[in-house]
N, C-alpha and C positions, 0 to 999 in steps of 0.2 A: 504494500500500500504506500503510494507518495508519501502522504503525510498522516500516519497512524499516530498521532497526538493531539490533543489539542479537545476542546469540548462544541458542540455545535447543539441547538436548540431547535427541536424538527415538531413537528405535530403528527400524530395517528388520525387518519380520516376515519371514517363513519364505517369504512367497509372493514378496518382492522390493517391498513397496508400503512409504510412509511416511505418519504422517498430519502433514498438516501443521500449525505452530505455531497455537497458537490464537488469537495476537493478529493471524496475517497471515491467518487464513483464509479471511475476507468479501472480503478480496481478491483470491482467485483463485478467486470463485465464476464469472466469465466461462470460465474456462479460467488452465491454466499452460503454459508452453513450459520444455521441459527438452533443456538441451543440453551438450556439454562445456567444460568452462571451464580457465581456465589456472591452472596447479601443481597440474593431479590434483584437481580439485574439480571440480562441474559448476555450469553455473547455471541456476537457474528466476525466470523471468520470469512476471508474471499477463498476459494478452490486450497490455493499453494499455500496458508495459511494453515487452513484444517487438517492435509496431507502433510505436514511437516509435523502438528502436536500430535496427529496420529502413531506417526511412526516415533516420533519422541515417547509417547504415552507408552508406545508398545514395548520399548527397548526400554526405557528407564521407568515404570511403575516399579516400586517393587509388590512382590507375589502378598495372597493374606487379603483378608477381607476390607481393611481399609479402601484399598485399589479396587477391588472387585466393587462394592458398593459405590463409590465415586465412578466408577463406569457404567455401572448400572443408571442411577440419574441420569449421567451426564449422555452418554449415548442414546438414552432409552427415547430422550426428545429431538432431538437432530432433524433438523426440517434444512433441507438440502434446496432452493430455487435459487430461478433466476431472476435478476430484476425484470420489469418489462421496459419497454422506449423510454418510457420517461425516469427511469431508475428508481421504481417501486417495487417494494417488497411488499408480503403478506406476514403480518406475524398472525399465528393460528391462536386460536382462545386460550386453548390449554397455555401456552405460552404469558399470553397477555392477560392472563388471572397470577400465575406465580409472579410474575415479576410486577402487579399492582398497578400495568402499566394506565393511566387516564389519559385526557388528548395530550398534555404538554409532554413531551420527552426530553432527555439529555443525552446523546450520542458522546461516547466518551472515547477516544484512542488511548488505548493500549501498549503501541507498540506492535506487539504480537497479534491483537485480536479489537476488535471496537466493542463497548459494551452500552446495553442501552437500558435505560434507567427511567422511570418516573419520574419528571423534573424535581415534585417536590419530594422525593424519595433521594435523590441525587443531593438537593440542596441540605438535607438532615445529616447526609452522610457527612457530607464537606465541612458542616459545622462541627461535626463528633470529634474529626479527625484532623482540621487546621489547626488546630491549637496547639495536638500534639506531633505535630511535622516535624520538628527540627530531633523531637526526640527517637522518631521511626526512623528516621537517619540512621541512629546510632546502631539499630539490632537489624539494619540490613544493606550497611554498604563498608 
C-alpha cells in the first residue's frame, strides 16, 4: 500500500459498503480481505498483504490452542472482495455488528494492514491511550 498510515474519516452508506480512502485505493485494486480484528475494529488487508500474514501466521504461530483459537476467529470471518468502479467495498452484518460499526468511521493505516473503527469507538481508544504514549514506547521499541 503507498501510504498505509495515517487516519482518514469515511462514512458506511445505507447498503453496508465503504469507499475506500483514496490514497490507498490503487492498492486494493487486486482485491481486499476483510476480517475481525482486535478491540472491536476489523482489519483489511489488499491481496499481497493477507498472502504474506498468511504464510507469516503459518510458519511462525507457535502450535497449542492459543494459535489454534486466534485462527479460528480470525479466519473463521475473512470476507475476501473486490472493490467495484468507484472503490466500494461491502462490509457484511456479521462484521459491522462486532466491530459496533455506525455511519461515521475511522480508517486507520497500519502499516501492515488498514483497520477500521467506529469513529467514536476510535476516538475512546485514542483518549485511553495518548496519555500513555510516551510510556508504550518504552515496552516496545
Amino acid at each position: 500500500m503507498s501510504e498505509a498510515w495515517g487516519a482518514s474519516f469515511i462514512k458506511l452508506d445505507d447498503k453496508g459498503r465503504i469507499i475506500l480512502p483514496s490514497k490507498a485505493r490503487s492498492s486494493f485494486k487486486e482485491g481486499t480481505y476483510l476480517t475481525r480484528g482486535q478491540d472491536q475494529c476489523l482489519f483489511l488487508f489488499t491481496k499481497t498483504q493477507f498472502d504474506t500474514y498468511r504464510e507469516h501466521n503459518r510458519t511462525q504461530a507457535p502450535p497449542g490452542m492459543p494459535a489454534i483459537a486466534f485462527d479460528r476467529v480470525f479466519f473463521s470471518s475473512v470476507v475476501p472482495q473486490d472493490p467495484d468502479k468507484q472503490g466500494r467495498i461491502s462490509i457484511p452484518t456479521s462484521l459491522r455488528e462486532y466491530a459496533g460499526l455506525t455511519r461515521e468511521l475511522a480508517v486507520i493505516g497500519m502499516e501492515q494492514r488498514m483497520e477500521i473503527w467506529d469513529a467514536d469507538r476510535w476516538q475512546s481508544y485514542l483518549d485511553q491511550y495518548v496519555e500513555q504514549y510516551s510510556q508504550l514506547q518504552e515496552g516496545v521499541r
